[in-house]
C-alpha positions as CSV (number, residue, x, y, z in Angstrom):
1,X,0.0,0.0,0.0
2,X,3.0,2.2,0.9
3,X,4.5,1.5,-2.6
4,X,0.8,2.4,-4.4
5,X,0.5,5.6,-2.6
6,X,4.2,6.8,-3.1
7,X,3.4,6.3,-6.9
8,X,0.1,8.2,-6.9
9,X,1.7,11.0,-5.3
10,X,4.9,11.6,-7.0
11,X,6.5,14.9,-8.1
12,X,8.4,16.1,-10.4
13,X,11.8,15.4,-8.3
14,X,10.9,18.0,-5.7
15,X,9.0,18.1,-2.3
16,X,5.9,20.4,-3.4
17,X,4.2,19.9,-6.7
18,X,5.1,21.4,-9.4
19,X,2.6,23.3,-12.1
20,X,3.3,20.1,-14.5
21,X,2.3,17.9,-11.7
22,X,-0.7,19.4,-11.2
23,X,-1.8,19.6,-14.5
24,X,-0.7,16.0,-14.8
25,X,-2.9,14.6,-11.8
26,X,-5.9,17.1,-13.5
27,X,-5.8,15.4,-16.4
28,X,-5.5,11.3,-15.4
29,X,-8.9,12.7,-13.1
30,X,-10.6,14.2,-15.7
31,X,-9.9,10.7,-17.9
32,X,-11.1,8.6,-15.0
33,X,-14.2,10.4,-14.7
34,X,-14.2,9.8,-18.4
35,X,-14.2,6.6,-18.4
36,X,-15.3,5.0,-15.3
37,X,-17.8,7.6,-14.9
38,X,-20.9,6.0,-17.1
39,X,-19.8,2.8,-15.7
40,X,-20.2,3.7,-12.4
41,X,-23.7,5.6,-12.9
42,X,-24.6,2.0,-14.8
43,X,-24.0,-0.5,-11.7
44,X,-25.4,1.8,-9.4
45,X,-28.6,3.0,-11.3
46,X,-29.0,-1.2,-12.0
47,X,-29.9,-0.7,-7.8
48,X,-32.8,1.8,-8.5
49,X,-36.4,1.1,-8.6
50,X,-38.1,2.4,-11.7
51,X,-39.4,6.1,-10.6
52,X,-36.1,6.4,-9.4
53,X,-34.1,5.8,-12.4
54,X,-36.4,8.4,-14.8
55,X,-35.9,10.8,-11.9
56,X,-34.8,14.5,-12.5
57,X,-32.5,15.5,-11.5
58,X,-31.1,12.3,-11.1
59,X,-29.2,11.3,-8.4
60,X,-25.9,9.1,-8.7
61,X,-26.5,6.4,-5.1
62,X,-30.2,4.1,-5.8
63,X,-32.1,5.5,-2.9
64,X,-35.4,3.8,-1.6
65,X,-38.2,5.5,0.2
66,X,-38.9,4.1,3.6
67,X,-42.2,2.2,4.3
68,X,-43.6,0.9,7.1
69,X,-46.4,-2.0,8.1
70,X,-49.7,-0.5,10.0
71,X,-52.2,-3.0,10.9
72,X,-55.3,-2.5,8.7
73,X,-53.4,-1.8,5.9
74,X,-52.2,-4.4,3.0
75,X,-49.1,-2.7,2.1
76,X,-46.5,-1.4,3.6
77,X,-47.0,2.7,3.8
78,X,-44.6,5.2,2.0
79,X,-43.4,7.8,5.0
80,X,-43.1,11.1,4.5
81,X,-41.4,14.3,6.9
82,X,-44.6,16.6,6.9
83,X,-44.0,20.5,7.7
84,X,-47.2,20.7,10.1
85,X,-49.3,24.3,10.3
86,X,-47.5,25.0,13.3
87,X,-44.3,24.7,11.2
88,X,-43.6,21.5,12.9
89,X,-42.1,18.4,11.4
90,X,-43.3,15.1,11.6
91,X,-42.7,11.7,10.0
92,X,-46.3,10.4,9.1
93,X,-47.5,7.5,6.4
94,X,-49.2,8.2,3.4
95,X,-52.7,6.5,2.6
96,X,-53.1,7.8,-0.4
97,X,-52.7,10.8,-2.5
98,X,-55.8,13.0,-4.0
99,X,-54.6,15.4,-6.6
100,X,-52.2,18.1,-5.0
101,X,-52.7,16.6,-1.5
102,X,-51.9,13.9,0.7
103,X,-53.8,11.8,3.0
104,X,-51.5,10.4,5.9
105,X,-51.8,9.1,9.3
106,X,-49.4,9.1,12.3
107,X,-47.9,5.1,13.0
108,X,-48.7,5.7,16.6
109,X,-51.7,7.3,16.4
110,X,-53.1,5.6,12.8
111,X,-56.6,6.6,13.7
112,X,-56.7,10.2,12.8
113,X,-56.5,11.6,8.9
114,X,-53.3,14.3,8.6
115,X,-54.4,16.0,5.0
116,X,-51.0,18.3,3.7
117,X,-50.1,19.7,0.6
118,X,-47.7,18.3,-1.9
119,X,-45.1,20.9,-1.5
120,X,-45.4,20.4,2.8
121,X,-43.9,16.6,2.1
122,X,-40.9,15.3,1.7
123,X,-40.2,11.8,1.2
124,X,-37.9,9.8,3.7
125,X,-35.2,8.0,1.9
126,X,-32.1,6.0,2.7
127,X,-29.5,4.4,0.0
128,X,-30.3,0.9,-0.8
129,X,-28.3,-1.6,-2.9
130,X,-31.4,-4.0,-3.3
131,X,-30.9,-7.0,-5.5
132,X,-34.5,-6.6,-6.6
133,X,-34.2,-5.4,-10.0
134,X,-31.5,-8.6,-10.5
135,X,-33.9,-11.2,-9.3
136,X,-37.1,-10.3,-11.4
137,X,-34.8,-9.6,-14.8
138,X,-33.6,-12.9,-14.3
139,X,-37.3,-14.7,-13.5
140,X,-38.6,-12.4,-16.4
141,X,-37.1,-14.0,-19.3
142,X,-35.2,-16.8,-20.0
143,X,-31.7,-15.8,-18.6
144,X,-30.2,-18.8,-18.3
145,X,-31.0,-20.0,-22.0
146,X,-30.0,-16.9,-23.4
147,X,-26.6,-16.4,-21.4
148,X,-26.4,-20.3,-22.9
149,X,-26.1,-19.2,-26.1
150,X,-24.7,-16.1,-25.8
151,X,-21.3,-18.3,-24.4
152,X,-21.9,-20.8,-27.2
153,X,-21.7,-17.8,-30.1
154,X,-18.4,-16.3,-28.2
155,X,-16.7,-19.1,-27.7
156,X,-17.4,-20.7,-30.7
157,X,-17.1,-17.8,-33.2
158,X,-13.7,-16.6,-31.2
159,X,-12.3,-19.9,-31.5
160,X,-13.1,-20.1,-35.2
161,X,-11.8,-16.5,-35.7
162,X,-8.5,-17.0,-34.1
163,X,-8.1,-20.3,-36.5
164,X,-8.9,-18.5,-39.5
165,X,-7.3,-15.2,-38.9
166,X,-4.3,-16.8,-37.6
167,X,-3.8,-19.4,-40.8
168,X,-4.6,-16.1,-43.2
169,X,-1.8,-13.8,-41.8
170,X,0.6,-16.5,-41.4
171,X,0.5,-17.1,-45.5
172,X,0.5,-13.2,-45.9
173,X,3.4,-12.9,-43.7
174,X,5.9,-15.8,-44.3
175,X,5.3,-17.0,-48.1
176,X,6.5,-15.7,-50.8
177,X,3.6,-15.6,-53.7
178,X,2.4,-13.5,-56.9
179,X,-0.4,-11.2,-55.9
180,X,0.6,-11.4,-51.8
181,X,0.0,-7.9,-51.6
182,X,-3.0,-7.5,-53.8
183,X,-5.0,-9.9,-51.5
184,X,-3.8,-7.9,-48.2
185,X,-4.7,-4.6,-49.9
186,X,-8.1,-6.3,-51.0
187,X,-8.9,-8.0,-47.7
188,X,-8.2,-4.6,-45.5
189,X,-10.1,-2.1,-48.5
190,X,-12.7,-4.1,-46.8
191,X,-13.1,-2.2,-43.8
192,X,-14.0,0.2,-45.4
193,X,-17.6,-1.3,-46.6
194,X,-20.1,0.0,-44.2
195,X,-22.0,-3.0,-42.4
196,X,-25.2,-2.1,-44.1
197,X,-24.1,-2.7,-47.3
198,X,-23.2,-6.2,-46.9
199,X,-26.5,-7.0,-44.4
200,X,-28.6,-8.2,-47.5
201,X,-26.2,-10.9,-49.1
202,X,-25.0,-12.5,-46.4
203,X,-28.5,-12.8,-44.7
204,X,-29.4,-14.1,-48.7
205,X,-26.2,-16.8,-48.1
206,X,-27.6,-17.5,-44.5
207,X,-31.3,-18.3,-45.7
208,X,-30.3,-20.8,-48.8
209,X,-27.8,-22.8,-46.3
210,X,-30.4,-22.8,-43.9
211,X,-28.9,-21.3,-41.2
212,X,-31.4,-19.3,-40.3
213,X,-32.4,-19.5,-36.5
214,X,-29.5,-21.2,-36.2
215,X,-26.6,-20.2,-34.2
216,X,-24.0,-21.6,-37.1
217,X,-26.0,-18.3,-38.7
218,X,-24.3,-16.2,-35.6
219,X,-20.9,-17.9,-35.4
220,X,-20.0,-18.5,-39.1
221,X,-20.1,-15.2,-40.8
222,X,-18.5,-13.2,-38.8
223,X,-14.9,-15.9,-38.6
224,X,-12.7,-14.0,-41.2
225,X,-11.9,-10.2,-39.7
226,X,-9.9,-7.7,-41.5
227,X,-8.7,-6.3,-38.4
228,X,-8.2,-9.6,-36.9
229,X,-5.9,-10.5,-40.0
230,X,-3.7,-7.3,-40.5
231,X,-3.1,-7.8,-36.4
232,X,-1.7,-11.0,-36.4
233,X,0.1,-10.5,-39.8
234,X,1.3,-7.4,-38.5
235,X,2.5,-9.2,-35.6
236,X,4.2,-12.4,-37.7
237,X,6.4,-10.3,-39.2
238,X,8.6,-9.4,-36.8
239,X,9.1,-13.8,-36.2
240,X,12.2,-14.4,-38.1
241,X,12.1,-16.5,-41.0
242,X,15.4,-18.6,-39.8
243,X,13.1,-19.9,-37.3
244,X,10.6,-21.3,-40.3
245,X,14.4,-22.1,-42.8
246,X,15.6,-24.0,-39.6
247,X,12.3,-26.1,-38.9
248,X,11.9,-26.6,-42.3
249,X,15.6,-28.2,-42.3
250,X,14.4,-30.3,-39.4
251,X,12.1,-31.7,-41.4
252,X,8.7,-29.9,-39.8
253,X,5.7,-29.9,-42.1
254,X,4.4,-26.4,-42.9
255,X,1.4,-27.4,-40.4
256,X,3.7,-27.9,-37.6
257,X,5.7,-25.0,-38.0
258,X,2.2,-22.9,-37.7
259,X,1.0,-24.8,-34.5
260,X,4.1,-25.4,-32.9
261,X,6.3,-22.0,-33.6
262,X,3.9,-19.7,-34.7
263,X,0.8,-19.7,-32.6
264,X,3.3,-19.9,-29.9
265,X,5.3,-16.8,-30.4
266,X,2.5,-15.0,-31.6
267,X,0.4,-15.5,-28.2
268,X,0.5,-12.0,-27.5
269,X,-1.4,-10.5,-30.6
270,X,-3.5,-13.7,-30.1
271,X,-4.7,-12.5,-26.8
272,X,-5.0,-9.3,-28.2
273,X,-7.5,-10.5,-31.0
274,X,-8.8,-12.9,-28.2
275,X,-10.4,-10.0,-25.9
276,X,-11.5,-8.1,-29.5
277,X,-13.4,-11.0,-31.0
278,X,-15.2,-11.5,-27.5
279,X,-16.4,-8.2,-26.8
280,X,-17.1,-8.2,-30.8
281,X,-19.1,-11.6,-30.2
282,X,-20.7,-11.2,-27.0
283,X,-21.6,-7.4,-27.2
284,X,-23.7,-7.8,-31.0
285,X,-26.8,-7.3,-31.4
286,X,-27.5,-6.3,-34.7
287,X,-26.6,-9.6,-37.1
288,X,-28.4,-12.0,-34.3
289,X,-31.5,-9.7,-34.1
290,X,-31.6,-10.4,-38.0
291,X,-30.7,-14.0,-38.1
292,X,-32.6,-15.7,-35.3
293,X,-36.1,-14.4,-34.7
294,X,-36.9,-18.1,-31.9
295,X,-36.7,-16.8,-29.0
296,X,-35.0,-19.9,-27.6
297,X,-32.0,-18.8,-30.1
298,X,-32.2,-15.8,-29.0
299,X,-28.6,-14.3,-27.4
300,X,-27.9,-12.2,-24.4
301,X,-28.3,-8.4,-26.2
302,X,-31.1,-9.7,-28.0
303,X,-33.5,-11.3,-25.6
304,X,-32.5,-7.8,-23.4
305,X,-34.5,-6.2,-25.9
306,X,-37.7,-7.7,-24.2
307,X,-37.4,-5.5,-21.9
308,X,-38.6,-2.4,-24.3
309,X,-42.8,-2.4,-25.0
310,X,-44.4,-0.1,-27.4
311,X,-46.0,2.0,-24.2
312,X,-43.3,1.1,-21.5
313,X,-39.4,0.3,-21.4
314,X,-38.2,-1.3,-18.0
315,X,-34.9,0.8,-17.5
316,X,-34.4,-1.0,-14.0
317,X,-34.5,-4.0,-15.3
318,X,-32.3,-3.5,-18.3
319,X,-29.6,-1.7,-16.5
320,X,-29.6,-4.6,-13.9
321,X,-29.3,-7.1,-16.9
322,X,-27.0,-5.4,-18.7
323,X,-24.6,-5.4,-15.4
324,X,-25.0,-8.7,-15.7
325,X,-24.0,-9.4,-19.4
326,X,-20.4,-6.9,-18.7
327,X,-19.5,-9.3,-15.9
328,X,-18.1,-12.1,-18.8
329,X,-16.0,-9.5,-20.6
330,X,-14.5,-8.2,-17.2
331,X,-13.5,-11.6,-16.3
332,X,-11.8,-11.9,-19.6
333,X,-9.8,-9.0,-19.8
334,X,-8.5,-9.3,-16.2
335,X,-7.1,-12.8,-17.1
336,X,-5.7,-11.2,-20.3
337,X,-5.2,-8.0,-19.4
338,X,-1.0,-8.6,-19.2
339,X,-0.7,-9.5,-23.1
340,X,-3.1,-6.7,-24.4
341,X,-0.1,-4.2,-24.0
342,X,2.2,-6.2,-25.1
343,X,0.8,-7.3,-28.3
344,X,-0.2,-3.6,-29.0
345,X,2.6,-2.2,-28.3
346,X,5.1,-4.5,-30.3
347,X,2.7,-5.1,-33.3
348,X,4.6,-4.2,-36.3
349,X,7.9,-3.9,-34.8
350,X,10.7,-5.3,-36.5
């Protein structure tokens, strides 16, 4: 801890901070705030009941209005601090509310009718991190069968990404053929094609194969990446080709010197394109909306659009869900999180 805080509060090789320090620690807050900002306003609004989250002006902690349990009545009561006539203050329950006004009684003394104006009334709340919202987004729809196929699509369509990518850049980066650069021009031009374009023919391709509510119709499509590719060729490069002359020598087929030296050596561009192709996989919503209209095929971000009616859209709900659906992708990048800089950084060196 001693270590951690020496770091966070060094200067520039003096005792008192210097203007450059200052606007150093400014600026790392303001990028914090940045960034961690909406997440933070997303876990804790996933804690909110439903008036609370369309609330203005909002308010960052979920509070929850205090209620209490008077015998004749049902429900628990909402409680209120009244400003009395005599400019007194009292905490009373509310039995209902008629236009401007409110009807309340006292807990101890639930026999007599207090009437006070809306303005008078201010509700009592405290801060509440109820798992409420998590428990009925989970028995409204079919989590489990969606978060099933949601981890079948990632896994599956990362795994077959990786393969492909992989086996493409290592023939654009270690063999020596007419047209080599053509194709890699070709093949990255294609990032440039807006997804909308190409919506129509693949969805054509997926209908005559019959893929169509069919999670192949998820996983498939999507395997060859131009990013994926110029990464991992980018990253091949910079193996030295004696490695492949010696091997070759040794009498290594050209399928063992790509799963035994390659892959290897280029683990750190493949954990890059590892943590890509997951959040790619697991966060679309677009090409599986399209594809699978079962709602037993239906993924993660799609089934969450349940959640949105014509006349009503259950934020509550959908924030708590959508907590739920980041908690995959955090896992993964804090196990990979050591060879995403790495592979970054020395990407295209040679």
């Amino acid at each position: 801890m001693g270590k951690v805080l020496r770091f966070l509060t060094r200067t520039r090789g003096t005792d008192k901070l210097h203007i450059t320090d200052m606007l150093t620690y400014l600026y790392l807050s303001l990028g914090v705030i940045v960034m961690f900002g909406p997440v933070l306003w997303l876990v804790l609004s996933s804690f909110k009941t439903s008036a609370e989250v369309v609330k203005f002006p909002p308010r960052l902690l979920p509070y929850r209005q205090e209620t209490i349990a008077i015998e004749g009545y049902d429900d628990p009561l909402p409680i209120y601090l009244v400003t009395l006539d005599d400019g007194s203050t009292a905490e009373l329950a509310q039995i209902r509310r008629i236009g401007l006004e409110r009807q309340l009684i006292d807990p101890n003394n639930p026999g007599e009718i207090i009437k006070a104006r809306l303005e008078a009334t201010e509700p009592v709340e405290f801060v509440s991190f109820n798992l409420d919202n998590y428990i009925e987004g989970v028995e409204s729809f079919t989590f489990v069968r969606y978060l099933r196929n949601s981890v079948v699509v990632t896994i599956f369509a990362t795994l077959l990404t990786l393969l492909v990518n992989s086996m493409a850049a290592f023939a654009l980066s270690k063999y020596q053929f007419r047209g080599r650069t053509t194709i890699f021009l070709i093949m990255i031009s294609t990032l440039m094609v807006p997804l909308s374009v190409v919506l129509v023919p693949v969805f054509l391709v997926i209908t005559k194969v019959g893929w169509n509510n069919n999670l192949l119709g998820v996983i498939v499509p999507g395997a060859a990446t131009p990013t994926g590719m110029f990464l991992l060729r980018q990253y091949m490069l910079t193996i030295p080709d004696e490695l492949l002359d010696a091997a070759r020598i040794d009498g290594a087929s050209e399928w063992r010197i790509y799963s035994q030296i390659i892959l290897p050596l280029a683990k750190p561009a493949l954990a890059v394109l590892t943590i890509f192709s997951v959040m790619w996989r697991w966060n679309d919503f677009l090409w599986p909306l399209i594809v699978l209209s079962r709602s037993e095929m239906f993924t993660l971000q799609v089934g969450l659009n349940s959640f949105q009616g014509e006349l009503n859209v259950q934020w509550h709900l959908i924030l708590a869900m959508t907590v739920l659906t980041l908690l995959p992708i955090t896992v993964v990048f804090a196990f990979l999180q050591k060879n995403i800089t790495t592979g970054i950084a020395t990407t295209g060196l040679k």
